[in-house]
N, C-alpha and C positions, 0 to 999 in steps of 0.2 A: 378271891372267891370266899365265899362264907366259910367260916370257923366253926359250924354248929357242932355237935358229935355226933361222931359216925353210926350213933343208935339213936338218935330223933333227929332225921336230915330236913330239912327247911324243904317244901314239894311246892313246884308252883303249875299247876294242870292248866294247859290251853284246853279250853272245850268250850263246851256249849251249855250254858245255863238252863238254857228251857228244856233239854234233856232231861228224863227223871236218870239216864243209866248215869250222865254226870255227877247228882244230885247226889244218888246213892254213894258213887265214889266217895266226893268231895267231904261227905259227912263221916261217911264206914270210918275212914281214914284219920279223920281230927279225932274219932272216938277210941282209934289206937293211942292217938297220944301224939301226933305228926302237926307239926305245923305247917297247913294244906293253903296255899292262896291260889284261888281260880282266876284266872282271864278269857271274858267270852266276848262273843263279836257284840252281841246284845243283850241285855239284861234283862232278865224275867223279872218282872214286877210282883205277879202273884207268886213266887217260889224264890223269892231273894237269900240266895244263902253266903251275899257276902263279895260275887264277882266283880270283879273289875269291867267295865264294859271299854271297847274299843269303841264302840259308837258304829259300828258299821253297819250301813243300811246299803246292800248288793252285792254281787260279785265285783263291779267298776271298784267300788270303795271300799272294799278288802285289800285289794293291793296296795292303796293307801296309807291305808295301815298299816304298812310294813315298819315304818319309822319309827310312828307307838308305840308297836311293840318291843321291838327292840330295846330301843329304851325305859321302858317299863318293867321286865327284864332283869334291864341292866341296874335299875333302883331297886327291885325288890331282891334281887340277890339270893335267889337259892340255891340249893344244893342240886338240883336234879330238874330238871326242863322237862315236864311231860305233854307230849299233846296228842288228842285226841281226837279220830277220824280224819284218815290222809288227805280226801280231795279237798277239801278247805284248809279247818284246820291246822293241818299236817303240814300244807304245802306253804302255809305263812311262816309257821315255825320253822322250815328248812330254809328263812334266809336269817334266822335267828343262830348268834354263836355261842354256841355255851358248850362246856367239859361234859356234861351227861345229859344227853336228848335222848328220848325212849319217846316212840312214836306203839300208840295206841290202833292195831283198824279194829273195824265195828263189824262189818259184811257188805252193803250196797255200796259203799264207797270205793272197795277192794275189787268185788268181783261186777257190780254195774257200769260204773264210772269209767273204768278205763278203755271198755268197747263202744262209747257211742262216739268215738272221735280222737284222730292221732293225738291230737295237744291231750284229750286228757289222760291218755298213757304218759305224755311225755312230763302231765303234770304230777301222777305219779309216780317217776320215777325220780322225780324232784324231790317229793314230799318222800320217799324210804332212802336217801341219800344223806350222807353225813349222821348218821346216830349210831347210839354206842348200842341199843337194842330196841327190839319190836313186839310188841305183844298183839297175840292176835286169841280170839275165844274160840278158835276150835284149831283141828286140824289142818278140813278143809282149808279157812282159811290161811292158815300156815301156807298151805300147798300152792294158792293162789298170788301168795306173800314171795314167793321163790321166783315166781315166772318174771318179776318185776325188776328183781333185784340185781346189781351185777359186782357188790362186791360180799364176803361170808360174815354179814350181819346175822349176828344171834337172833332166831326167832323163839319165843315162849308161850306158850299155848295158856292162857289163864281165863280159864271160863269166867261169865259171868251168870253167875250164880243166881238164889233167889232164897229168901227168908224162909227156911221150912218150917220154924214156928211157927208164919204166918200162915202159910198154905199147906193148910192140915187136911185130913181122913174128916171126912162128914160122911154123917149118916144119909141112905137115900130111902123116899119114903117108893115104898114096892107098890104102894097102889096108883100112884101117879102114872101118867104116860111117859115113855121110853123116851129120852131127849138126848138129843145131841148137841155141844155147844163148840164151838169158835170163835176166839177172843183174836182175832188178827185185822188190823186195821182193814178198811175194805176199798182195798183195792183188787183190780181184778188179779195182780200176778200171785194173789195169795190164795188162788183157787175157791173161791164163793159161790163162781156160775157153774162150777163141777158137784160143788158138794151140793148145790139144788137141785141139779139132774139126779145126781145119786139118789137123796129124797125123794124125789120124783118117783123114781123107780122104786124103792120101796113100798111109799104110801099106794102106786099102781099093783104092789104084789098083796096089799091088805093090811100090811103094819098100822100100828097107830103110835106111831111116832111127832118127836115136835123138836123142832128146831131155835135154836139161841144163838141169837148173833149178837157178840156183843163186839163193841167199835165203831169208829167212823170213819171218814176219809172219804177220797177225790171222786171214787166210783159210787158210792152211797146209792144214788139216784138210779144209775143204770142195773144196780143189783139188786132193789128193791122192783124196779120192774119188771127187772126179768122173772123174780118173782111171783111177781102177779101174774104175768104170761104164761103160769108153768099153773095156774092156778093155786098158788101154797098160803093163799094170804093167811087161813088158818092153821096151819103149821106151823109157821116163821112169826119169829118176836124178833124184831131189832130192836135189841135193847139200848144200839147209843152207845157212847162213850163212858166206861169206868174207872177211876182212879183205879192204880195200882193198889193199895193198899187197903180197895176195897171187894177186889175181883177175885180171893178166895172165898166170897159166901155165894157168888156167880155159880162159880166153878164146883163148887160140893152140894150144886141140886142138879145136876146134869150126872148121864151115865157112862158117855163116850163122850172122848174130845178128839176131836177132828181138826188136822195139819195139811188141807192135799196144796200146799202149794204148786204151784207151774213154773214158781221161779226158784233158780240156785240159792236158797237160806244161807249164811251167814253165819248162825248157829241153829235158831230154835229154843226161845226161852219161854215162848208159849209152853212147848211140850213141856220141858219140864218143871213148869208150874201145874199144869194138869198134873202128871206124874206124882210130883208131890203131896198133891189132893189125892190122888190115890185112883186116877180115871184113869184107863186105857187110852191108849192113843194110836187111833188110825190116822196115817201122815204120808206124804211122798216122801218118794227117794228120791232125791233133790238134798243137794251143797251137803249141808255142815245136820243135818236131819239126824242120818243115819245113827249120826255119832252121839244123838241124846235121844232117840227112839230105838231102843233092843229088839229089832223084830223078831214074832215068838216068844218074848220074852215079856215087855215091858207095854209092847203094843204091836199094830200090823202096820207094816212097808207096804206099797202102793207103788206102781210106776207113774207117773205124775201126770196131768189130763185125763187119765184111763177114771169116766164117771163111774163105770159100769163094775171094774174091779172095786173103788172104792165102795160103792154098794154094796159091793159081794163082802166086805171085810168088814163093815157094820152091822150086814146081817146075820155072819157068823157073830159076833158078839152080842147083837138081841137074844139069839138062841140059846144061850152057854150063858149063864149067870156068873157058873163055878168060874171060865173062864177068865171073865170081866174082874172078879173078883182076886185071882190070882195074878193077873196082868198090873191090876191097880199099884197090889201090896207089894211085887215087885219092881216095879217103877217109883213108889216112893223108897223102899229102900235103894233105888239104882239113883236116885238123887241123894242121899244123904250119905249115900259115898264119895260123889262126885261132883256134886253140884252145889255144894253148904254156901252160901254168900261168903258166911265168917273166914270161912278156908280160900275163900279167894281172895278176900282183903289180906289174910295173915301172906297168903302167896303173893301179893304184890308189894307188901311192908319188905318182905323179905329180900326181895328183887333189889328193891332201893337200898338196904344196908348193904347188900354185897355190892351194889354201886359204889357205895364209898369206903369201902374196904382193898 
């Protein structure tokens, strides 16, 4: 096994290239000073940062590749095996042998994947088997990470954070109309057809309020028309799909940011990029939510489908400036405790030295 020293250990990350959350890893990490080699199933052409591609194209020809990797691996010779998101991913690296495998989950991998079908419990329980530890970015998922497992695998909670440089406190301009935005890809389990009825019911009580959607995805079509059946053409901006690194000038002309998911979250890095813009955050209580929305505090909790409570929690925050205002400034400071990117890279550097220690 490698020789490297035990304070810059040789990383070689199984993920996914066309991930930005890979991306971020893969970079944060060469920029500590770690010599980082990714291996992904397929190579991002427009974001090439360097991966190895296995060439797979399906689930048939994943398993395939078991061989590749392996031996791939076994040529590059690192110090510490990591991979990332158990139902693929994960479950390739669990026929890979190596002295240090730390398995990465994400959230729909952990908590979707495993109920729509016995194999693919049984495929994760494949993929949390044989590693020295497991990083999961919330609690939730921690708790979900247990139900799977049958031997005392170390679990470590290492959020994934967000540049609060980048996603700063903007000014809003007071004479504009009251807006509400949602940067969650659009599908429906992200709560889209709730937050329009909520709208609904607003602009039906006299508000003059406007709506920002920004993102795309599988339901796009069916959410834009339900829009239109609700009458909101004039309310609703679909704004479409935004880089990351551009979605904090989105985010700081909006007044509320709005979470009501329907499905169990994973974590919620939407909220606390709002949060660190300095917006309130009405969201469901749903998964890993709770745990980066301070209700009362940082933003309002919602029982999740409930359109009507969501409504009622936007429009206590129309009314209450002061509110909004106090909700904001505590929510960036409840990220720049907890949620700094930097502190989650230095928390996962640190992981891997005591790996080889």
């Amino acid at each position: 096994m490698n020789t490297r020293s035990s304070e810059n250990p040789h990383i070689c990350l199984f993920a996914d290239e066309r991930s930005i959350h890979t991306r971020r890893w893969v970079l944060g990490l060469r920029n500590l000073g770690l010599k980082v080699d990714l291996i992904t199933l397929i190579k991002d052409d427009k974001n090439d940062i360097g991966g190895i591609s296995l060439g797979a194209r399906g689930k048939i020809s994943y398993l395939m590749k078991i061989s590749k990797l392996r031996k791939l691996v076994d040529s590059l010779n690192p110090d510490i095996f990591h991979a990332h998101y158990a139902s693929s991913f994960g479950f390739l690296a669990s026929f890979v042998n190596h002295p240090r495998k730390i398995l990465s989950v994400w959230g729909s991998d952990i908590v979707e994947f495993p109920t729509k079908a016995i194999w693919n419990k049984l495929i994760i329980k494949k993929s949390l088997s044989g590693l020295n530890i497991i990083t999961a970015t919330s609690g939730f998922l921690k708790s979900r990470v247990e139900k799977y497992i049958s031997v005392n695998t170390p679990i470590k909670v290492i959020p994934f954070g967000i540049d609060s440089a980048l996603f700063t406190m903007g000014r809003k301009d007071e004479n504009k109309a009251f807006k509400i935005g949602i940067t969650k890809s659009l599908r429906f389990k992200y709560g889209h057809i709730e937050l329009l009825k909520a709208l609904k019911r607003l602009i039906d009580s006299g508000y003059n309020i406007k709506l920002k959607i920004i993102g795309a995805g599988e339901d796009e079509k069916k959410i834009k028309d339900f829009s239109s059946k609700l009458g909101l053409n004039s309310s609703v901006k679909f704004e479409g799909f935004v880089p990351n690194d551009q979605l904090f000038t989105a985010l700081q002309d909006i007044d509320v940011f709005a979470m009501p998911s329907v499905c169990e979250e994973g974590f919620g890095v939407a909220a606390i990029e709002a949060s660190s813009c300095g917006l309130p955050v009405v969201a469901a209580k749903t998964g890993g939510i709770p745990e980066v929305v301070v209700d009362g505090l940082t933003g309002i909790l919602v029982e999740p489908g409930d359109d009507a409570a969501l409504a009622e929690a936007i429009e206590k925050l129309i009314n209450d400036p002061e509110l909004r205002r106090k909700m904001g400034t505590a929510g960036r400071e409840f990220v720049e405790k907890n949620y700094r990117w930097e502190d989650n890279l230095n928390t996962m550097r640190d992981l891997y030295l005591e790996m080889m220690r």
